[in-house]
Rosetta silent file (secondary structure, phi, psi, omega in degrees, C-alpha in Angstrom):
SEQUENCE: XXXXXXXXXXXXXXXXXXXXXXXXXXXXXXXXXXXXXXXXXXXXXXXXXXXXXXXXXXXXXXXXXXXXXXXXXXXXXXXXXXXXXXXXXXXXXXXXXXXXXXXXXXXXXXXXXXXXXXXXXXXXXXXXXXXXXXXXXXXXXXXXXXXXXXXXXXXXXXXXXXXXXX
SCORE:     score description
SCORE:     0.000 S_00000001
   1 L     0.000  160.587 -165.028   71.724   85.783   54.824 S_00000001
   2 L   -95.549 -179.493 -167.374   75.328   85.762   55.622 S_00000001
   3 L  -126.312  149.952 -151.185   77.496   82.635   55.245 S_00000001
   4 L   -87.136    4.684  166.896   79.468   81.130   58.407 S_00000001
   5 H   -98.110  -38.405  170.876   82.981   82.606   56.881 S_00000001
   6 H   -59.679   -5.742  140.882   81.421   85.852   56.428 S_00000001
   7 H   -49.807  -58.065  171.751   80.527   85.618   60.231 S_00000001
   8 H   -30.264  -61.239 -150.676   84.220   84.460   60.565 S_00000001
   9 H  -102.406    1.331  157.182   85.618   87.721   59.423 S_00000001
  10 H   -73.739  -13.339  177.931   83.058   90.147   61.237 S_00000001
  11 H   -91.015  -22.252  174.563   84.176   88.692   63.859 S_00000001
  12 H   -67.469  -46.906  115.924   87.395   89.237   63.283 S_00000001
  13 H   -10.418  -61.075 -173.506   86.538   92.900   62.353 S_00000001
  14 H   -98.976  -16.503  144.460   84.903   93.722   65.521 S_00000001
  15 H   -85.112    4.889  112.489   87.722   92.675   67.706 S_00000001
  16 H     0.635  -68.068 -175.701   89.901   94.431   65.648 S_00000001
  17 H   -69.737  -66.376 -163.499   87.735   97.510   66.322 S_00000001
  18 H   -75.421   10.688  166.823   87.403   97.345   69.620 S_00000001
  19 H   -59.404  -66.947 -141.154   91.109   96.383   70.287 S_00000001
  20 H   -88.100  -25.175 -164.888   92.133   99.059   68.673 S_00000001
  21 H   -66.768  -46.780 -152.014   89.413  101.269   70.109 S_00000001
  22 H  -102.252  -32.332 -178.205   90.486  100.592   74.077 S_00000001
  23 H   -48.246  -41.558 -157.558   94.575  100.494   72.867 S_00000001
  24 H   -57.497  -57.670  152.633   93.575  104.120   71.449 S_00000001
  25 H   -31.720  -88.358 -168.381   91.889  105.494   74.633 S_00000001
  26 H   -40.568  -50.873 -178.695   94.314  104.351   76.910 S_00000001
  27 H   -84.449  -13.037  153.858   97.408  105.658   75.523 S_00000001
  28 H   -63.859  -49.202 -178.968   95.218  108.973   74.621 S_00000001
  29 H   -54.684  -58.615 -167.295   93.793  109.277   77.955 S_00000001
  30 L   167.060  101.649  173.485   97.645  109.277   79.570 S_00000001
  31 H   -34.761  -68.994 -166.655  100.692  107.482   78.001 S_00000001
  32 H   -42.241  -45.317 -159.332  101.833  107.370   81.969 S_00000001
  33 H   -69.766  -51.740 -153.895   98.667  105.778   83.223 S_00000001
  34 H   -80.158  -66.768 -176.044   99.388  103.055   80.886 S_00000001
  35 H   -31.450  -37.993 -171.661  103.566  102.462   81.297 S_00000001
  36 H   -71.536  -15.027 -178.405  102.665  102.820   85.205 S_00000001
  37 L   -68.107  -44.938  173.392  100.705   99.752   85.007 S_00000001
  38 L   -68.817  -37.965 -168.148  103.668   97.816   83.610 S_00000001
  39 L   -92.344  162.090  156.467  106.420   99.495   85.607 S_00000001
  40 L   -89.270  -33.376 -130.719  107.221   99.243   89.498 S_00000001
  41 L   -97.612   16.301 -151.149  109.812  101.599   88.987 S_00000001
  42 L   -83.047  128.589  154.760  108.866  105.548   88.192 S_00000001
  43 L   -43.633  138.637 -170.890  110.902  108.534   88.753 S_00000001
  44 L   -69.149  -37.908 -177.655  109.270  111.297   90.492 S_00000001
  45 L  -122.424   56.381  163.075  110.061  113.710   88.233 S_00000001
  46 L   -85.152   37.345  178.132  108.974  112.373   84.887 S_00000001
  47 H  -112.837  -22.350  137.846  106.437  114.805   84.342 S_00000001
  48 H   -51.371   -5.605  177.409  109.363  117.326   84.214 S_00000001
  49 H  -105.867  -59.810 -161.710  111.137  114.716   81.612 S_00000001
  50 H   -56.344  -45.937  166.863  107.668  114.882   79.709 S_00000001
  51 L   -61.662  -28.651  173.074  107.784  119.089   79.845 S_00000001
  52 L  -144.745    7.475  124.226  110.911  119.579   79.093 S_00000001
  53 L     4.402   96.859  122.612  113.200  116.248   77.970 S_00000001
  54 L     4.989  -52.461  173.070  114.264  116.529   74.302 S_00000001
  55 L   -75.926  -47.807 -153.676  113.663  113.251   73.915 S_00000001
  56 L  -116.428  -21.268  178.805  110.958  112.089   75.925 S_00000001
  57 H   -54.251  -36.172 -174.748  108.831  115.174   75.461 S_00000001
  58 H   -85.960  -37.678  171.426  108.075  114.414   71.257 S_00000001
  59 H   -73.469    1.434  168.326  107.550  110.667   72.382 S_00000001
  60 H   -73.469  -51.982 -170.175  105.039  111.449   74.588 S_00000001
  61 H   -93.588   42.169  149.191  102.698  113.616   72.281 S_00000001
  62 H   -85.725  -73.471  168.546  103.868  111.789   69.528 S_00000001
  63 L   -53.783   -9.507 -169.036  101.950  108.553   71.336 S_00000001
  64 L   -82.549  -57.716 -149.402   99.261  110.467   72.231 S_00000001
  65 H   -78.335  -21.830 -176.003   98.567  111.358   68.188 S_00000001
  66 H   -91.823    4.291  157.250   99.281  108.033   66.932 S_00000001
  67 H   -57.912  -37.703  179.116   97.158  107.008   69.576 S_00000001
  68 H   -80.432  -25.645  154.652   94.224  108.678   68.221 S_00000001
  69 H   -66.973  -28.933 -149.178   94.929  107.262   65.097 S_00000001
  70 H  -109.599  -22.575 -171.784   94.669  103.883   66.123 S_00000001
  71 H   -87.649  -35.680 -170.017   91.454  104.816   68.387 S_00000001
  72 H   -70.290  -58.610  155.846   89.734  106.338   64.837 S_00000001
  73 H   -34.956  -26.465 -176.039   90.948  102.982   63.164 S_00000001
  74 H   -95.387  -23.641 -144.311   89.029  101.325   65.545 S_00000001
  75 H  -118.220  -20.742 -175.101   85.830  103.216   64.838 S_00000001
  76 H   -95.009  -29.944  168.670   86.651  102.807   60.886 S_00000001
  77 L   -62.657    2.924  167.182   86.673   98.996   61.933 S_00000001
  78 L  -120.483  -14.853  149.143   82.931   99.095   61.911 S_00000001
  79 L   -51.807  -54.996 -115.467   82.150  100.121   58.285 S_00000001
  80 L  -116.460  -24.977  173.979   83.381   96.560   57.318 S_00000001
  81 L   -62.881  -27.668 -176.418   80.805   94.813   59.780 S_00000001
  82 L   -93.111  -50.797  137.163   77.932   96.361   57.295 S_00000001
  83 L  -165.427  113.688  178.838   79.171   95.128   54.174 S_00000001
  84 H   -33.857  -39.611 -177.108   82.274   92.874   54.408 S_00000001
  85 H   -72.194  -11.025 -146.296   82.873   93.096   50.117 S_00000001
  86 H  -110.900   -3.165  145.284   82.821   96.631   49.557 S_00000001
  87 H  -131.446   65.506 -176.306   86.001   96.712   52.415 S_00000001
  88 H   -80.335  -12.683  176.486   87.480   94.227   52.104 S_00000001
  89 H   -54.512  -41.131 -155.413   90.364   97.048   51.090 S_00000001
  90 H   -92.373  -58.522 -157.300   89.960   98.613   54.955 S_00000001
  91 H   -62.684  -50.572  166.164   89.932   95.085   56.518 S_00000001
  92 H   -37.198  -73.984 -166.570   93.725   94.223   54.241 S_00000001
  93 H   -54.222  -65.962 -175.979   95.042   97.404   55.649 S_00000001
  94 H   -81.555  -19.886  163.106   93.939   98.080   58.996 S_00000001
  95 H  -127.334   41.752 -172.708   93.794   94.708   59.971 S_00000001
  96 H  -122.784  -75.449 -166.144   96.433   92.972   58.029 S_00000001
  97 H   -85.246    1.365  173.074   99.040   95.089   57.183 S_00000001
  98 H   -67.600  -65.678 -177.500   98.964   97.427   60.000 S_00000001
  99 H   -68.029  -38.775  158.734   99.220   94.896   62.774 S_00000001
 100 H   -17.012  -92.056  166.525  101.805   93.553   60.535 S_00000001
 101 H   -42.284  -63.641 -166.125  104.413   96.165   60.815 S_00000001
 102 H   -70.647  -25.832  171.243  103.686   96.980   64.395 S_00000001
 103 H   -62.284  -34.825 -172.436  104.001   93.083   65.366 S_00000001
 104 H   -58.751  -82.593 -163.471  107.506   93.179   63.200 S_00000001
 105 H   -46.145  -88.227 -100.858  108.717   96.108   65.254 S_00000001
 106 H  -112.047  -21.148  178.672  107.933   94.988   68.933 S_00000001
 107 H   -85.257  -17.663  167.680  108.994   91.346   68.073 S_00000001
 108 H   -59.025  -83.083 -149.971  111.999   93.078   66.613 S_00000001
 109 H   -48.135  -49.309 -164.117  112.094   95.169   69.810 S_00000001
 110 H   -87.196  -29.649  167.345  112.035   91.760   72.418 S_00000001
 111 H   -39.866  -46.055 -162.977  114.759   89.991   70.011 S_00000001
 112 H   -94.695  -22.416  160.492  117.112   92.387   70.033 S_00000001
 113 H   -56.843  -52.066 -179.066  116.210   93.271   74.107 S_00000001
 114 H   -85.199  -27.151  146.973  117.411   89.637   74.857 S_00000001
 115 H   -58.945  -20.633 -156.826  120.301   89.808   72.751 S_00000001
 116 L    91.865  -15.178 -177.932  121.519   92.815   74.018 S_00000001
 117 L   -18.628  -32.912  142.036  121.296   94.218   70.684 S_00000001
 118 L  -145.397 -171.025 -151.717  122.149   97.932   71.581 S_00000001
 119 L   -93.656    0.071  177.317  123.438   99.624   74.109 S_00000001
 120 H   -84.694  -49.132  166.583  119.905  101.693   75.141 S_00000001
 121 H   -84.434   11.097  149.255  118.239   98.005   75.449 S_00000001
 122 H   -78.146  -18.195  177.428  121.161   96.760   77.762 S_00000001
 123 H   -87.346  -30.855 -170.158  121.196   99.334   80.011 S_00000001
 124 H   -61.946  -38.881 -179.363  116.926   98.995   80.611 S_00000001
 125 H   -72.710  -64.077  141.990  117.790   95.220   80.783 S_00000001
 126 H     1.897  -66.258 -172.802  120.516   95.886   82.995 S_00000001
 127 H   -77.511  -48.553 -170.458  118.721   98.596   85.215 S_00000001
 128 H   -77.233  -14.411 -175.956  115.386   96.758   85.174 S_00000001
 129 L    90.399  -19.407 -172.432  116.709   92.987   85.754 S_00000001
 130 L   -87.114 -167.868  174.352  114.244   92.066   83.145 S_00000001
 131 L  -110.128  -35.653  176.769  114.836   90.855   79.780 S_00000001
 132 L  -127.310  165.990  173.968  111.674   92.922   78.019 S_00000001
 133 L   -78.135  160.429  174.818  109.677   95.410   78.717 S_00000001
 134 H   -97.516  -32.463  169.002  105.972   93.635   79.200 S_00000001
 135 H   -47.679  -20.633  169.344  104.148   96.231   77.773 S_00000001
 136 H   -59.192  -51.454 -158.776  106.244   95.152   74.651 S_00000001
 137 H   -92.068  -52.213  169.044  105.527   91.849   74.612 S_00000001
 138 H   -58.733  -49.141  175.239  102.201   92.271   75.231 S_00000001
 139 H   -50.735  -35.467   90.150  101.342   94.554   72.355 S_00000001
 140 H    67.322 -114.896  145.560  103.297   92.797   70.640 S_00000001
 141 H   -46.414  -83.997 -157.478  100.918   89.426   70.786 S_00000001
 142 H   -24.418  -54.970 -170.656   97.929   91.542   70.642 S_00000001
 143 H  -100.378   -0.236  129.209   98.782   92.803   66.939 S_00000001
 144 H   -63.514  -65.541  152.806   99.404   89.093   65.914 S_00000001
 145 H    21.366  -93.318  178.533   97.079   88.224   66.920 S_00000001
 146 H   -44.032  -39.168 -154.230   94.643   91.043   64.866 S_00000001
 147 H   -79.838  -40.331  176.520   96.999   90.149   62.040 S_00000001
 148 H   -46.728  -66.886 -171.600   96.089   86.361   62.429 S_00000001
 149 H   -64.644  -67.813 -162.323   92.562   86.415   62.932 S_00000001
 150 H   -71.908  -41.107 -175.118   91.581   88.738   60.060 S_00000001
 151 H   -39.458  -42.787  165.201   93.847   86.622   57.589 S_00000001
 152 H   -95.884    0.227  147.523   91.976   84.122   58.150 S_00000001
 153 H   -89.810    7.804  157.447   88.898   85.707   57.749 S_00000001
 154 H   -93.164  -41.965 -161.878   90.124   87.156   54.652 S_00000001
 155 H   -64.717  -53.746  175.504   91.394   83.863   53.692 S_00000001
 156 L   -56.308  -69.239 -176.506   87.864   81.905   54.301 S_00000001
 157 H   -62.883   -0.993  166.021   85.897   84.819   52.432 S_00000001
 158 H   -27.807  -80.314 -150.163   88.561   84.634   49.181 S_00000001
 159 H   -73.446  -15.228  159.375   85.985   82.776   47.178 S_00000001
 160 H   -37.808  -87.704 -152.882   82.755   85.129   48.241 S_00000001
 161 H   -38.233  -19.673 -147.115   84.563   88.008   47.401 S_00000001
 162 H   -96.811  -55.269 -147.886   85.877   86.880   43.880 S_00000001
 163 H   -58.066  -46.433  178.105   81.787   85.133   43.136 S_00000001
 164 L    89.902   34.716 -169.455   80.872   88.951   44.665 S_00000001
 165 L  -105.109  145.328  175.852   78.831   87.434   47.149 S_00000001
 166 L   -84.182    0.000    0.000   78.787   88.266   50.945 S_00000001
């Protein structure tokens, strides 16, 4: 029978997975679909920025593939529900040190948007009136969040793990 911290972190673990699972999908499905949700604002002919844009063309399918990563990740996020010791390795990574990084960068990303910090997030603050993008902010939260929640279900299951107990 399982022990109420070993609940803790399965739980932790399967919204993890399925976070990552519906993040993955969306921005797989159609980068656009999701930014249009967020924006008011679109130019008519960004589908003509996405074919042939320098710029915006490798950051499209670029989001698409690490999208797909992060949707497989979510699906990898369900080995750890069956037994919590033997990945506990999977759980550190994908839901520690993952959300980690990606929380750094977009809380990086709204700091230096409300400073002003360069000149590519003054003109978007500038053009848009806002101070962040929300799509920012939310993701953002989201992968503190993950990073929160499984710490402390790693943190609770510490002394299982060492005893080699579930």
């Amino acid at each position: 029978m399982r022990s109420r911290s070993t609940n803790v972190m399965q739980g932790a673990v399967l919204i993890t997975g399925l976070a990552y699972i519906i993040i993955g999908i969306l921005l797989y499905v159609s980068p656009l679909w999701v930014l249009k949700f967020f924006v008011e604002n679109i130019s008519e002919n960004w589908l003509d920025l996405v074919r042939d844009n320098e710029l915006v063309a490798p950051l499209y399918n670029i989001t698409r593939g690490f999208s797909a990563l992060l949707f497989t990740s979510g699906f990898a996020m369900i080995m750890p529900l069956f037994d919590p010791l033997k990945y506990r390795g999977l759980i550190f990574y994908n839901g520690l040190v993952f959300p980690l990084f990606s929380s750094i960068i977009f809380i990086y990303s709204i700091i230096s948007g409300k400073k002003g910090g360069s000149n590519v997030a003054r003109a978007s603050v500038e053009s848009s009136g806002q101070e962040v993008h929300s799509i920012i902010v939310i993701l953002g939260i989201v992968f503190l969040c993950i990073m929160i929640i499984n710490a402390i279900g790693l943190i609770m299951t510490k002394k299982e793990a060492r005893e080699g107990t579930e």
